[in-house]
N, C-alpha and C positions, 0 to 999 in steps of 0.2 A: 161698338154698336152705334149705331147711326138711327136717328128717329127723329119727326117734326108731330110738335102740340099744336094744330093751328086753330085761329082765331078762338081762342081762350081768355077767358076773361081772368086777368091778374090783380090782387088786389094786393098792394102794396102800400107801407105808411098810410091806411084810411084812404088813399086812392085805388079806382077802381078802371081799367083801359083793356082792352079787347088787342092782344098782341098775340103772333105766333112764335115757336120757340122753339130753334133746332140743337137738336144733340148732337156732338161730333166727338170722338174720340175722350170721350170722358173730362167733357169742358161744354157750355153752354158757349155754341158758336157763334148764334145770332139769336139777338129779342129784338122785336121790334114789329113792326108793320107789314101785314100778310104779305108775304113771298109767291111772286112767279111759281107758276107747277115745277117741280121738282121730282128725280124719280126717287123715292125714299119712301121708306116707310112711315106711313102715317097713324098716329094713334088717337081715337075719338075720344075728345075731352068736352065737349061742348055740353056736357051735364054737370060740367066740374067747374068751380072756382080754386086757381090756383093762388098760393102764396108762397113766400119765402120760408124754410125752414124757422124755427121761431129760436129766440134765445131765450132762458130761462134761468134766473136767480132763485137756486136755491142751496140755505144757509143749513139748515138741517139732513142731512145725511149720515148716520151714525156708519163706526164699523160694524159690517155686514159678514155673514158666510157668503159662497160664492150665489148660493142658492136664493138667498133673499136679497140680496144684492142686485142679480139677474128681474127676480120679482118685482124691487120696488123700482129700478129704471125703467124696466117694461113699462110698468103700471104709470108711473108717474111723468115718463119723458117721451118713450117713443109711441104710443100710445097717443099723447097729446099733441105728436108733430115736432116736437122739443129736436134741435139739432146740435145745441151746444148749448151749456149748462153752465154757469158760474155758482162755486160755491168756497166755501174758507175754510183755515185752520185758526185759533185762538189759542193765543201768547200770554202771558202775564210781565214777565220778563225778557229780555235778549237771548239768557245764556236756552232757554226753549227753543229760540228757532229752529235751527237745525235738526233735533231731534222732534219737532211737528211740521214741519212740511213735510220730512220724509215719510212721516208716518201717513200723513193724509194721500199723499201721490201714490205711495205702495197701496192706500187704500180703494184707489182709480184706476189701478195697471189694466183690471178690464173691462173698463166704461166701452161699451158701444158706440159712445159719439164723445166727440170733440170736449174740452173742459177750460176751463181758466180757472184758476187756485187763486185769491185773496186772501188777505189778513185781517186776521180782526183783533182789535185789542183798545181795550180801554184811553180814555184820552189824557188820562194823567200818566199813562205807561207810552205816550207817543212821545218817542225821541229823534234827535237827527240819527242816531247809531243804527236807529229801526229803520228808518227811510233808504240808508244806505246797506243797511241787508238785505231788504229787499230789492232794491236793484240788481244787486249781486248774485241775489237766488230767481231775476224773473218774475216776480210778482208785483203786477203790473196794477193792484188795486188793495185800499188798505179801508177797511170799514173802520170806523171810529167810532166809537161806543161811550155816549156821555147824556148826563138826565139833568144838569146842574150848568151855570153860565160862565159861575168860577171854572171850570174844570175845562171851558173852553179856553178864556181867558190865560190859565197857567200853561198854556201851549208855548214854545217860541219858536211864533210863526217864521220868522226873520230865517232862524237854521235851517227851519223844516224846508224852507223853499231852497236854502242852497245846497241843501243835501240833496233834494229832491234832483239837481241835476243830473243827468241830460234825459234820464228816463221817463222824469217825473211819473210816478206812481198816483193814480189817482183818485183823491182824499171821497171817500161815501158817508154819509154820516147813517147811525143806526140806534135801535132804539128796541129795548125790551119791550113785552109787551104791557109792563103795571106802568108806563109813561101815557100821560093822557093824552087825548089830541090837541087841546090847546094849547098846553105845556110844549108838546111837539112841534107847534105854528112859531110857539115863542121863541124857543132853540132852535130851530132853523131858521127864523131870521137873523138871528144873531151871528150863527153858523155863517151864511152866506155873505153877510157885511164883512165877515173877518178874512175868508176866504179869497172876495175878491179885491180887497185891499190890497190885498198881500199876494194879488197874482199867481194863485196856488190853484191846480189842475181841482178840479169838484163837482161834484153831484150835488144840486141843492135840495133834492130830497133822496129819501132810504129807497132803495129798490122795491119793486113790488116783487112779492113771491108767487113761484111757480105760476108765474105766466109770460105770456109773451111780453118784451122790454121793447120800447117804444126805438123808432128810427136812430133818433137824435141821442138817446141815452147810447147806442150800440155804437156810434159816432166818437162820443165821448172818452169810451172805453176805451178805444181804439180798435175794436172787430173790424169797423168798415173800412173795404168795401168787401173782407171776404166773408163777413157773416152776415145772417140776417136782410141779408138782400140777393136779387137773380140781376145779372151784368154780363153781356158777353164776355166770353172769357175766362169766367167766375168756375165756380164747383157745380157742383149739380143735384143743389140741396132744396126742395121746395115740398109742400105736400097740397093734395088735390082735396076741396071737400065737394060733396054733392050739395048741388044749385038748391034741392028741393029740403035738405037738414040745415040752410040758414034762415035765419033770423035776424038781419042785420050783418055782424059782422063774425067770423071765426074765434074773433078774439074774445067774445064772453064765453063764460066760465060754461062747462061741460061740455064746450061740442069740439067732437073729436075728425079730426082728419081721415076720411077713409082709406086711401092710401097718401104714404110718406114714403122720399126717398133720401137715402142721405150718403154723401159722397161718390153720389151713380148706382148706388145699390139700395135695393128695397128694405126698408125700414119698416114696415106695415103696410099690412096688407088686409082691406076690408076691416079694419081694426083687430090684427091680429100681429103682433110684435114679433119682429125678428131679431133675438138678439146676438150680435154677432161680438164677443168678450173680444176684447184690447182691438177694436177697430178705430176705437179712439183716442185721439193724443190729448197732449195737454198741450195747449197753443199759448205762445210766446207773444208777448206784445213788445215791439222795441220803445216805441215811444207811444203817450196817449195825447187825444183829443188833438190827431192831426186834422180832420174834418168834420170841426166844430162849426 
């Protein structure tokens, strides 16, 4: 299918530019600056602002029936324009891995949209042995879970980087909720001095949940350039809001996308979820924070 968005206003990373946008063969052909006539179908968006697909961290998703399962990704992801989802499994030990990631993947076999699987595990349980399973299993980002300065401290930084080779996996730091905010300010300064001493891949703050993850974090991770942004070329993931339901910008909290498309196919429509079971993969990162 073949179609052009023209002169649509795009708001991307907090910017906002007036660009047309052609579809071609299930790839975003061309964006950029209104196009010569063309004979093509044209689709009236000029009541719309569009955006990229959003990415979305979330750490809470229990095992589900298939039925509530369907429910709460509707409700929670496609719903909100959500096009890929980061969430984790939780280790105490090595000899676990294996037997919890499988368990969390078989848990996603029919996510509707795209996923990344992370680890989480306390920071006195990070070892180089874990860096390199994770390599080995693909899991491209590791939450570290710590309330305490010794606990960062008993880390050895020194392996964890040369383990971390050539994938580097990379380090989120995370925080229950009885951790206070200052306390929080304090350990992540700490966090970030040790971090970049020691030239270790990092996030210097915890994700924010179930909302949209900022340009530069999605950089980080290594998504970019095929998530969370529209690039000739790219997929054909964006959702449209109407001009007259904003307030500023999409990205605060309850306003929903009227329509969302995700991988060329309708995701939502008029705010009504389509969920389509095992449409989505779990995406592989080789290396992170190539476009830091």
């Amino acid at each position: 299918m073949r179609y052009l968005m023209e002169n649509i206003i795009l708001l991307e990373d907090g910017v906002k530019k007036k660009v047309s946008v052609l579809v071609k063969k299930g790839k975003i052909h061309y964006l950029g600056s209104p196009l010569p006539r063309l004979n093509v179908m044209k689709i009236e968006v000029q009541a719309y602002t569009l955006t990229p697909s959003f990415v979305f961290f979330s750490p809470n998703i229990p095992c589900f029936s298939f039925d509530q399962f369907k429910s709460f990704l509707s409700q929670q992801f496609l719903l909100k324009g959500c096009g890929t989802f980061i969430s984790f499994f939780s280790i105490d030990y090595h000899s676990e891995f294996d037997e919890s990631v499988s368990k969390k993947r078989l848990g996603f076999i029919n996510s509707p949209i795209d996923f990344i699987l992370g680890l989480k595990i306390h920071a006195l349980k990070l070892t180089p042995s874990i860096i390199t399973k994770c390599n080995s299993a693909g899991i491209p980002i590791i939450f570290v879970e710590f309330s305490m300065f010794n606990e960062l401290n008993s880390i050895p930084w020194g392996w964890i980087k040369t383990a971390s080779f050539p994938q580097n996996p990379i380090l989120v730091p995370y925080f229950e909720k009885n951790i206070r905010p200052l306390q929080q300010r304090r350990l992540l300064k700490k966090w970030t001095e040790l971090l970049r001493n020691e030239k270790i891949h990092h996030l210097p703050q915890p994700l924010p949940v179930n909302e949209p993850l900022k340009l530069d974090v999605i950089k980080k991770i290594g998504l970019y350039p095929k998530k969370g942004v529209l690039k000739q070329g790219g997929e054909i993931n964006y959702n449209l809001f109407l001009n007259k339901q904003l307030s500023g910008t999409p990205f605060q909290k309850n306003i929903e996308p009227d329509i969302s498309v995700n991988k060329g196919k309708f995701s939502n429509i008029n705010r009504q979820p389509i969920f389509r079971p095992g449409f989505g993969e779990e995406l592989m990162i080789r290396q992170t924070a190539l476009f830091r």
